[in-house]
Biopython code that builds the backbone (N, CA, C, O; Angstrom):
import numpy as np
from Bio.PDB.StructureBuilder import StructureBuilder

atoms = [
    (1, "UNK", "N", (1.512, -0.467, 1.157)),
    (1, "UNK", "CA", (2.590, 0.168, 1.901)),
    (1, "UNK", "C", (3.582, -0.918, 2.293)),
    (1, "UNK", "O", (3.139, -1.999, 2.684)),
    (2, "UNK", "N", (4.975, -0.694, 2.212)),
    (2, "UNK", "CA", (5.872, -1.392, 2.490)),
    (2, "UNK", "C", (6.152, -1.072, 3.637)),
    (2, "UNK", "O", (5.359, -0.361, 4.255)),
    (3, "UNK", "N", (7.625, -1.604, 4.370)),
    (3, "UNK", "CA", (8.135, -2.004, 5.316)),
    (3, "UNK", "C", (8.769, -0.456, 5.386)),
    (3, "UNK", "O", (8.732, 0.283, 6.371)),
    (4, "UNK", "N", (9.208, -0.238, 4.420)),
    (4, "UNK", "CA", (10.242, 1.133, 3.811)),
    (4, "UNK", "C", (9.522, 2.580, 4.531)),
    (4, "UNK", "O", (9.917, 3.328, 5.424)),
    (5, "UNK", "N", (7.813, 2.561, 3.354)),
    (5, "UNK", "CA", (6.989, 3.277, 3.632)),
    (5, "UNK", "C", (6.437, 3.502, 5.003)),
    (5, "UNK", "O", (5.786, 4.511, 5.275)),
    (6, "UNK", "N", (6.617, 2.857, 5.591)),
    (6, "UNK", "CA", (6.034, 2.405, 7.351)),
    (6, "UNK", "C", (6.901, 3.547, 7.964)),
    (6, "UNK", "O", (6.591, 4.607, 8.506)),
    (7, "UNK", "N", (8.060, 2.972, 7.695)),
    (7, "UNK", "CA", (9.149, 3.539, 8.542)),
    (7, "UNK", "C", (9.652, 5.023, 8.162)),
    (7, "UNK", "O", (10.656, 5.430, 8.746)),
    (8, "UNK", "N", (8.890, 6.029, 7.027)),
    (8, "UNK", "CA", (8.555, 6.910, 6.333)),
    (8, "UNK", "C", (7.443, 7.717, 7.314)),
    (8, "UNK", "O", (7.646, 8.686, 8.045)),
    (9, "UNK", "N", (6.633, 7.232, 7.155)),
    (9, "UNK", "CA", (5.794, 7.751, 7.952)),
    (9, "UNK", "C", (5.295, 7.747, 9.086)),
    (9, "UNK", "O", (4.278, 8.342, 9.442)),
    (10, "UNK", "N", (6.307, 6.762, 10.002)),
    (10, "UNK", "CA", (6.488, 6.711, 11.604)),
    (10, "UNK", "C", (7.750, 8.041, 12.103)),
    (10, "UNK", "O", (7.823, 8.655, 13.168)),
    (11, "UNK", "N", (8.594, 8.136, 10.905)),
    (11, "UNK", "CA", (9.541, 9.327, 11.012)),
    (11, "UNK", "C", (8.676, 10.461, 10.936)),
    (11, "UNK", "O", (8.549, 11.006, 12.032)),
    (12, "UNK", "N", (8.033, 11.002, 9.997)),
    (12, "UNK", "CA", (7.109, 11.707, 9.899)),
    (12, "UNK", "C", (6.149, 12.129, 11.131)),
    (12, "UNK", "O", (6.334, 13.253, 11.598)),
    (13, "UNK", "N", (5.611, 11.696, 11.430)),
    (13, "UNK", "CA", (4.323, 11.605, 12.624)),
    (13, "UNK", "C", (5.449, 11.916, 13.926)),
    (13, "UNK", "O", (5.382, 12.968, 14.562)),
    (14, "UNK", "N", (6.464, 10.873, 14.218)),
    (14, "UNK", "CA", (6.642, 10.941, 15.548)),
    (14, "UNK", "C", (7.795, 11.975, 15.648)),
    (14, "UNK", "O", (8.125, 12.343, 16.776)),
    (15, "UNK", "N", (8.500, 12.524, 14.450)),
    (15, "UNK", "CA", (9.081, 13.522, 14.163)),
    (15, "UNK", "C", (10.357, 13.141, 14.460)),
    (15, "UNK", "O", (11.175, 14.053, 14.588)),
    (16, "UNK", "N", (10.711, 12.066, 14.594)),
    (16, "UNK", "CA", (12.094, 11.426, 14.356)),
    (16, "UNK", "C", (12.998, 10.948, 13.393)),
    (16, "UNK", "O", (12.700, 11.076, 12.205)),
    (17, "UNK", "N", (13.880, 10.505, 13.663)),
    (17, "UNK", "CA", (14.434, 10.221, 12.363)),
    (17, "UNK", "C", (14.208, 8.876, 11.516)),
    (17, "UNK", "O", (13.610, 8.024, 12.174)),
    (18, "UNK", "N", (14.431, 8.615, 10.649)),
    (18, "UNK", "CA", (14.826, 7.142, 9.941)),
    (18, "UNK", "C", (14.730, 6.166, 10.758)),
    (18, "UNK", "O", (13.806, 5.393, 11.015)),
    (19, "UNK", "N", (16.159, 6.313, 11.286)),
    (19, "UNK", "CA", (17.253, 5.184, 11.370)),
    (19, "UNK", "C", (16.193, 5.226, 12.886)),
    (19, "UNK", "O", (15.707, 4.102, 13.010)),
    (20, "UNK", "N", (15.768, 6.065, 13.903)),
    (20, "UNK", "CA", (15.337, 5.646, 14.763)),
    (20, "UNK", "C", (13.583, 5.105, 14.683)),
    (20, "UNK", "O", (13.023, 4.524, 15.612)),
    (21, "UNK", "N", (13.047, 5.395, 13.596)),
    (21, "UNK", "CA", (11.603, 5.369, 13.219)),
    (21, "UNK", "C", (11.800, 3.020, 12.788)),
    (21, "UNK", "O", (11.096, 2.028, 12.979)),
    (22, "UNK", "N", (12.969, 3.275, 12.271)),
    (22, "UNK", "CA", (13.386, 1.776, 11.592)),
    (22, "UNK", "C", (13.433, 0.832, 13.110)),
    (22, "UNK", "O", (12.768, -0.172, 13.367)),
    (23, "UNK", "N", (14.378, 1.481, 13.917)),
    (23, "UNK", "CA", (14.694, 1.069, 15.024)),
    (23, "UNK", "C", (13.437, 0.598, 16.152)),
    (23, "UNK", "O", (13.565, -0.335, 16.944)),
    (24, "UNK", "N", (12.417, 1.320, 16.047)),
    (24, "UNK", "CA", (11.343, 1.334, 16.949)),
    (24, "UNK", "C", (10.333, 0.195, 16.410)),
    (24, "UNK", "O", (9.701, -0.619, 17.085)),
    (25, "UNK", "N", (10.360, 0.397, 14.698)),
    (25, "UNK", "CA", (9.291, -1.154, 13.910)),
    (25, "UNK", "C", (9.732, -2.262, 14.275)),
    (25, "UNK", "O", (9.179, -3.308, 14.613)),
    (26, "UNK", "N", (11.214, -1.820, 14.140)),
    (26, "UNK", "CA", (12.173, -3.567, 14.598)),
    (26, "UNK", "C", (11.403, -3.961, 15.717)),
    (26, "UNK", "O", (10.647, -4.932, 15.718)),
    (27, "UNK", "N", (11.608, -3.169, 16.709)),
    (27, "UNK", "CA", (11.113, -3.665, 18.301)),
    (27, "UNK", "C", (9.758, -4.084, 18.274)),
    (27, "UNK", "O", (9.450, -5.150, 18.806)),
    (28, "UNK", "N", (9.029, -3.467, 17.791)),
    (28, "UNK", "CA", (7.681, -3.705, 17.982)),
    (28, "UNK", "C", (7.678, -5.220, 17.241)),
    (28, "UNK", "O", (7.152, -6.122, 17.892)),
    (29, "UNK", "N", (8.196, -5.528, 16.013)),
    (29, "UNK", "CA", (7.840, -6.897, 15.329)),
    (29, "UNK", "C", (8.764, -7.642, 16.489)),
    (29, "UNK", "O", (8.257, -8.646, 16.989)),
    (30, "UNK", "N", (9.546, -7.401, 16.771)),
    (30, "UNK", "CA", (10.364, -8.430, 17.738)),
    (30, "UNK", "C", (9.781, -8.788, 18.862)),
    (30, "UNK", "O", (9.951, -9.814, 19.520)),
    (31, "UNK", "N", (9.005, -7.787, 19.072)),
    (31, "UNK", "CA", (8.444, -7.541, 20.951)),
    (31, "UNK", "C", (6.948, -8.467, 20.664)),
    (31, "UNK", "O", (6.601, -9.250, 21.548)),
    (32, "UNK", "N", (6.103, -8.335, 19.403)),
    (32, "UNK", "CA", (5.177, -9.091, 18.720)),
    (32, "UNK", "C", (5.269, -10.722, 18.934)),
    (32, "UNK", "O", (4.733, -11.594, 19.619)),
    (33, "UNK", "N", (6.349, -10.579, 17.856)),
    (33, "UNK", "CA", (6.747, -12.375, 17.776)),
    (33, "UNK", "C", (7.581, -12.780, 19.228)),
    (33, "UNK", "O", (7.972, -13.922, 18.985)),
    (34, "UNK", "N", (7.761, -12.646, 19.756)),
    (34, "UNK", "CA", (8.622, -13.086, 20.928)),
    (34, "UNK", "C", (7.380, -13.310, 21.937)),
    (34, "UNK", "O", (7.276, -14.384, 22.530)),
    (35, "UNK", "N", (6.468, -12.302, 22.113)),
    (35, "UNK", "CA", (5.592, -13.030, 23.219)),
    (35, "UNK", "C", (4.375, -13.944, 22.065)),
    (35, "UNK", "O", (3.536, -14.579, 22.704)),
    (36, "UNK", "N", (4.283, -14.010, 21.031)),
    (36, "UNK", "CA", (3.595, -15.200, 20.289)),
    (36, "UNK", "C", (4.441, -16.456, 20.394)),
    (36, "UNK", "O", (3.942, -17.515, 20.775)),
    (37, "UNK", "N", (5.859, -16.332, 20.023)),
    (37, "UNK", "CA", (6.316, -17.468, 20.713)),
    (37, "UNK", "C", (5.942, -18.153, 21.710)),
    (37, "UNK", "O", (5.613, -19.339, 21.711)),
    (38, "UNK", "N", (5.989, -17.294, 22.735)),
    (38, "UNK", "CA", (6.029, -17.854, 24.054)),
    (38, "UNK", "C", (4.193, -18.236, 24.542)),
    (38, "UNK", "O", (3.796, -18.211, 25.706)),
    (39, "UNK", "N", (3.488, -18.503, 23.559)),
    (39, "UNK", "CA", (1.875, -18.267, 23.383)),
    (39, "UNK", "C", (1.294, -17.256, 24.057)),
    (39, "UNK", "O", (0.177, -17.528, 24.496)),
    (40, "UNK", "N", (1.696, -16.195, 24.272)),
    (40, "UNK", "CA", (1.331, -14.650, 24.836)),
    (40, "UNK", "C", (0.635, -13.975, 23.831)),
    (40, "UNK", "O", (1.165, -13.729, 22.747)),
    (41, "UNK", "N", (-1.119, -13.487, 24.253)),
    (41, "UNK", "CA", (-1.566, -12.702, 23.304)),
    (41, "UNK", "C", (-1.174, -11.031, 23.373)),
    (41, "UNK", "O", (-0.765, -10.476, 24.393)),
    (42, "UNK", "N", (-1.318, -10.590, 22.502)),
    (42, "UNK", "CA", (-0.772, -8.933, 22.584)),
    (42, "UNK", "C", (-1.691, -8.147, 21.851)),
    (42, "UNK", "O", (-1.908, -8.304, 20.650)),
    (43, "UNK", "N", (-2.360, -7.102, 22.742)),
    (43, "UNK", "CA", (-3.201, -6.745, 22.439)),
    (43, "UNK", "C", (-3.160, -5.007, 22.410)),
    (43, "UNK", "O", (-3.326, -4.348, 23.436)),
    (44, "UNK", "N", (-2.977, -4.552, 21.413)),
    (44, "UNK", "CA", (-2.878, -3.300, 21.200)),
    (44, "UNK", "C", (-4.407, -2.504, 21.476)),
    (44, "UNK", "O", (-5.265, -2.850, 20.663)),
    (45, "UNK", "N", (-4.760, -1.710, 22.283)),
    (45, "UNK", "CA", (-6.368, -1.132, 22.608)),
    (45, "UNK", "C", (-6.172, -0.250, 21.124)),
    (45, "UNK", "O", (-5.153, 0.277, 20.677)),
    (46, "UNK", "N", (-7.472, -0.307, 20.592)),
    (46, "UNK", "CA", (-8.086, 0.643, 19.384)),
    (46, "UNK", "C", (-7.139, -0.044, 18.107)),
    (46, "UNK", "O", (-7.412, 0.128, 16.919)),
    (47, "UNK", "N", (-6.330, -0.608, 18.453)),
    (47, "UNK", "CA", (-5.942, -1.369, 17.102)),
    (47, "UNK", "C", (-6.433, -2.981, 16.607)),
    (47, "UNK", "O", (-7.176, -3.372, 15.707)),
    (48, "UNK", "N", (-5.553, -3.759, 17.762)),
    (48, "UNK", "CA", (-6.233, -5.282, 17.660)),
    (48, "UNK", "C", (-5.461, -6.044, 18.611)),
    (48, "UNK", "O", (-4.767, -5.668, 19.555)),
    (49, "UNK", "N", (-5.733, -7.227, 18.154)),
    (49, "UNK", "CA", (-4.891, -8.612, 19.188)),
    (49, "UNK", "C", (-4.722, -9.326, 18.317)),
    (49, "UNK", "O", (-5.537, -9.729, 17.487)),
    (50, "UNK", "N", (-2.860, -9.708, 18.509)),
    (50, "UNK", "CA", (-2.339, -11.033, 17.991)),
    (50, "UNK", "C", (-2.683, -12.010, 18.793)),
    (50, "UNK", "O", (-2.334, -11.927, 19.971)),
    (51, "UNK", "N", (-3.381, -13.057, 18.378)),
    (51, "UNK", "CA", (-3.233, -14.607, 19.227)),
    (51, "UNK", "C", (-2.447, -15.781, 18.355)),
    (51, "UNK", "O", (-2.280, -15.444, 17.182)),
    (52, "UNK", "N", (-2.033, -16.835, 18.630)),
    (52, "UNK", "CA", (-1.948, -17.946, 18.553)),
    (52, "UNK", "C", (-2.549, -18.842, 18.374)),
    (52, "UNK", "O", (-3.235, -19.265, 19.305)),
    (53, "UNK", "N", (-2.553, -19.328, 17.462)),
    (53, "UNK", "CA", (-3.982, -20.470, 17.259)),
    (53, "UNK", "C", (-3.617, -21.932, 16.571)),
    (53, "UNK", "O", (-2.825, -22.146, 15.653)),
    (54, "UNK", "N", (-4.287, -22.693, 17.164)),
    (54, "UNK", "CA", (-3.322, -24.230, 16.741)),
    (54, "UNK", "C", (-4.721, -24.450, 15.524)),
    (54, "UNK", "O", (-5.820, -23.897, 15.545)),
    (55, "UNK", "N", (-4.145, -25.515, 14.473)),
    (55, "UNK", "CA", (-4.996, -26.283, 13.639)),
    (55, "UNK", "C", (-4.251, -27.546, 13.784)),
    (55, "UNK", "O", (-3.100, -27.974, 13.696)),
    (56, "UNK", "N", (-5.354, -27.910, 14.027)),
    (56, "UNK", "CA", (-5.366, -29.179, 14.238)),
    (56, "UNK", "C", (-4.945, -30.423, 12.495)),
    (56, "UNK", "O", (-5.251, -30.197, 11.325)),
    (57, "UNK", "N", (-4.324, -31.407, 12.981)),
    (57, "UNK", "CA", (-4.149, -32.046, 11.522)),
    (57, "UNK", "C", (-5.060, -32.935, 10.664)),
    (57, "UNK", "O", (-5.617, -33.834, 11.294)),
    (58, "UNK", "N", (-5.338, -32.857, 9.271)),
    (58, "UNK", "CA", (-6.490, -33.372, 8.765)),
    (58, "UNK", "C", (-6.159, -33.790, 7.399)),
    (58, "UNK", "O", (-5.113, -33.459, 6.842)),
    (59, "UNK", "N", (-7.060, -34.516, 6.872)),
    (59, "UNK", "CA", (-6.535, -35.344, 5.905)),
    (59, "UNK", "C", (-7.366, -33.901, 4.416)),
    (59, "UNK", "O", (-8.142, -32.948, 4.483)),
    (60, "UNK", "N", (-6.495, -34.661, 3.196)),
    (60, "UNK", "CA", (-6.321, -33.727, 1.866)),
    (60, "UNK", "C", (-6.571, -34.450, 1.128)),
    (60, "UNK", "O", (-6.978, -35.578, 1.410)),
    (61, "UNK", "N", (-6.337, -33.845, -0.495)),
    (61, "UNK", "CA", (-5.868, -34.538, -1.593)),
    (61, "UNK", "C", (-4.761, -34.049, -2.238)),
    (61, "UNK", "O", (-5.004, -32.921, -2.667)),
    (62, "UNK", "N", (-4.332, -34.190, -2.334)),
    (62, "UNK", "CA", (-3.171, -33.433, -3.673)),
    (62, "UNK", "C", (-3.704, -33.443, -5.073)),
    (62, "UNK", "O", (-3.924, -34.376, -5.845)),
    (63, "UNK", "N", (-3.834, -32.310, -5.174)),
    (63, "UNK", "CA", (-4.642, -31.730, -6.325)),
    (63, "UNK", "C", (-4.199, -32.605, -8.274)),
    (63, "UNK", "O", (-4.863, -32.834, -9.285)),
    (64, "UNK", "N", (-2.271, -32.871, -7.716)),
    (64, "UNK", "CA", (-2.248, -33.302, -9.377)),
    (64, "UNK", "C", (-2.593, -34.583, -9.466)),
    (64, "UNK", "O", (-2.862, -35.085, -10.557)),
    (65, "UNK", "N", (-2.636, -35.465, -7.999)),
    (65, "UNK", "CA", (-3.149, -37.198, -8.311)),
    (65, "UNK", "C", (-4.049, -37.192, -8.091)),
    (65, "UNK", "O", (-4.757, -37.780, -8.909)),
    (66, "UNK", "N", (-4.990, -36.374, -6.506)),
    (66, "UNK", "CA", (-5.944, -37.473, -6.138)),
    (66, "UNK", "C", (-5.431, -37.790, -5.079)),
    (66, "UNK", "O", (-6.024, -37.503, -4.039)),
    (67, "UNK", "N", (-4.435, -38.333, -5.047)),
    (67, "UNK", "CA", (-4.044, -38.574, -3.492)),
    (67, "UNK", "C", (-4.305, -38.482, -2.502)),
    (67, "UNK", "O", (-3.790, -37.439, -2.097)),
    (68, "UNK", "N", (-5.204, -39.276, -1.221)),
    (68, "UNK", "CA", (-5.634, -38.428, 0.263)),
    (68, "UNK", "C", (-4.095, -38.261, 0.695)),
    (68, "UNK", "O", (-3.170, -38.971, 0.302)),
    (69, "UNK", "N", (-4.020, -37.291, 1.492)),
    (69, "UNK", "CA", (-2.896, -37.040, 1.863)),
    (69, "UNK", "C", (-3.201, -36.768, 3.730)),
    (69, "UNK", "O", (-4.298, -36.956, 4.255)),
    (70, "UNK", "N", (-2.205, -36.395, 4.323)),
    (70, "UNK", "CA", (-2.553, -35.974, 5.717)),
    (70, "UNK", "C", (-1.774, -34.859, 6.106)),
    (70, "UNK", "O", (-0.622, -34.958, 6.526)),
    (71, "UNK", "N", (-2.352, -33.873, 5.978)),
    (71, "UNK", "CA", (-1.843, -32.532, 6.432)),
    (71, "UNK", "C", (-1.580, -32.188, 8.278)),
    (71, "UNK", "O", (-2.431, -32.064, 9.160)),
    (72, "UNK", "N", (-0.042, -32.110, 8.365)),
    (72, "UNK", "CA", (0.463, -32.126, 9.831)),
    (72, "UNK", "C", (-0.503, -31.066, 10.668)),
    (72, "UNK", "O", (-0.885, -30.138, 9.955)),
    (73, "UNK", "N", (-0.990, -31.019, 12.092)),
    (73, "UNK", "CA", (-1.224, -29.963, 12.597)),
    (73, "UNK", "C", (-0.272, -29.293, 12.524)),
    (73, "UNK", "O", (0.807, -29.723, 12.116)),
    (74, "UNK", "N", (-0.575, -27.490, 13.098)),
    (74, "UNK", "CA", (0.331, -26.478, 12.671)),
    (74, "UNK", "C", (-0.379, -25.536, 13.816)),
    (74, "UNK", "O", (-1.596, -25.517, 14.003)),
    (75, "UNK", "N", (0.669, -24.686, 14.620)),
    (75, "UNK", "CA", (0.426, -23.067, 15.524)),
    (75, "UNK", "C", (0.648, -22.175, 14.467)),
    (75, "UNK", "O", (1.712, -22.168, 13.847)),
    (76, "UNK", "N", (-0.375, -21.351, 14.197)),
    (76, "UNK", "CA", (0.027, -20.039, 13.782)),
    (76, "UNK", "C", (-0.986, -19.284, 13.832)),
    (76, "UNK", "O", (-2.186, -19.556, 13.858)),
    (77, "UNK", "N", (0.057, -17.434, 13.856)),
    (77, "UNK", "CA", (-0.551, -16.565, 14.322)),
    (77, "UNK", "C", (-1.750, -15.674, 13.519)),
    (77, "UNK", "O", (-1.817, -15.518, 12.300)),
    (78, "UNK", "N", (-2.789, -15.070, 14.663)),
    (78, "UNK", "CA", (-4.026, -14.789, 14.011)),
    (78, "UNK", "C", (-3.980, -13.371, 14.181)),
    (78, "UNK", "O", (-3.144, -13.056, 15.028)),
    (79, "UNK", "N", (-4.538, -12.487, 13.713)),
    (79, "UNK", "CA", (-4.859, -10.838, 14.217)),
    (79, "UNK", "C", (-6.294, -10.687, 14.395)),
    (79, "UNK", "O", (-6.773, -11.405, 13.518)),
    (80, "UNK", "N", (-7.016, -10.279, 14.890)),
    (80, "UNK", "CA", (-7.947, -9.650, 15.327)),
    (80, "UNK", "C", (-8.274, -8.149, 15.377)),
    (80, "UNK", "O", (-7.904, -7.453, 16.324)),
    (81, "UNK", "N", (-9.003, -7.645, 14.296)),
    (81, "UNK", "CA", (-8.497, -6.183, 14.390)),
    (81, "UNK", "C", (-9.975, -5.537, 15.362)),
    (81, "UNK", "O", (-11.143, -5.909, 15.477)),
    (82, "UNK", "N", (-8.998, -4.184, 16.035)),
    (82, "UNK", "CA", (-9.947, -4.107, 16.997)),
    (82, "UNK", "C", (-10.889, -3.568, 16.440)),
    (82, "UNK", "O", (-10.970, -3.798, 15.233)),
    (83, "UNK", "N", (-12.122, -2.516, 17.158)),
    (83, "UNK", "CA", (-13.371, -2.042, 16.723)),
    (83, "UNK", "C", (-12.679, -0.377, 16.269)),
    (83, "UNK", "O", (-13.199, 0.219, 15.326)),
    (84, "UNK", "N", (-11.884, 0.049, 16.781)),
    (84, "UNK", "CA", (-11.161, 1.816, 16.336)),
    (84, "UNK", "C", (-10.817, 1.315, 14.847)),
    (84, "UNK", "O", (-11.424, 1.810, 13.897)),
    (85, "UNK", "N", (-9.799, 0.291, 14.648)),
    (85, "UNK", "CA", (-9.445, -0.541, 13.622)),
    (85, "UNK", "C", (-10.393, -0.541, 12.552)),
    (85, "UNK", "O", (-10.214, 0.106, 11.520)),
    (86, "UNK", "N", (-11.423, -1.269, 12.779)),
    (86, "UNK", "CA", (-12.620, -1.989, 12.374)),
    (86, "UNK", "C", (-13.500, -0.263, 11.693)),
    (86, "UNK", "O", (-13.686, -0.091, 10.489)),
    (87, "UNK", "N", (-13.851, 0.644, 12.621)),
    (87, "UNK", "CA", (-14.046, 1.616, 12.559)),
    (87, "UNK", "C", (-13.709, 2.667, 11.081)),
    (87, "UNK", "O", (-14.493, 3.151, 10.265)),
    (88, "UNK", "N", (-12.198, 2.746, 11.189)),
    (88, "UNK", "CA", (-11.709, 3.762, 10.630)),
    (88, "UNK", "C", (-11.535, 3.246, 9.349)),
    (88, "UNK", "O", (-11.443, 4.062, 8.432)),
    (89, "UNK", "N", (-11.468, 2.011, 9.092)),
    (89, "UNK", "CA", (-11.633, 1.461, 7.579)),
    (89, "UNK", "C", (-12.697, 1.366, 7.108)),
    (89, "UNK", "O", (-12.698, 0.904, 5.967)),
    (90, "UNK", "N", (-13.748, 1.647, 7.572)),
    (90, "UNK", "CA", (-15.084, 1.502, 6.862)),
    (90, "UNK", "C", (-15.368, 2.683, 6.064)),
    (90, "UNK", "O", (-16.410, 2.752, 5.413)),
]
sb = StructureBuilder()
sb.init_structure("model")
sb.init_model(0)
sb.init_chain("A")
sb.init_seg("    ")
for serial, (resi, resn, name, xyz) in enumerate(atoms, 1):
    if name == "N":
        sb.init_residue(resn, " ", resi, " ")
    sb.init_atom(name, np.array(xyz, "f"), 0.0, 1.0, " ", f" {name:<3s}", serial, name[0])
structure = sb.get_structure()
């Protein structure tokens, strides 16, 4: 399912239109990433929780030399899907 399809069947269900079904995904990804920015977890009940999660930096190779290399630490975001989540896909 696409971004397209989402917004298809959020019109559908919530019996609105498009342009406002489009309008409401926007917010939610905006309203998402904005408190992950700010390291805020967000936790939807029966769906899941976005967190934030640091990795720490560690050494590599580069696969075409050989090379050890040193891979920078990095924040990025994790999902956690809840148990309704977890549930309904089985």
């Amino acid at each position: 399912m696409n971004k397209s399809e989402l917004i298809e069947l959020i019109a559908e269900k919530a019996d609105i239109s498009k342009a406002k079904a489009g309008l409401a995904l926007d917010a939610l990804v905006d309203g998402v990433t904005g408190s992950l920015k700010k390291k805020e977890d967000v936790t939807i009940v029966g769906f899941g929780t976005f967190t934030v999660s640091k990795r720490a930096a560690r050494k590599g190779r580069n696969p075409a030399t050989g090379k050890e290399i040193t891979i920078k630490a990095t924040t990025l975001p994790k999902f956690r899907p809840g148990k309704a989540l977890k549930d309904a896909v089985k």
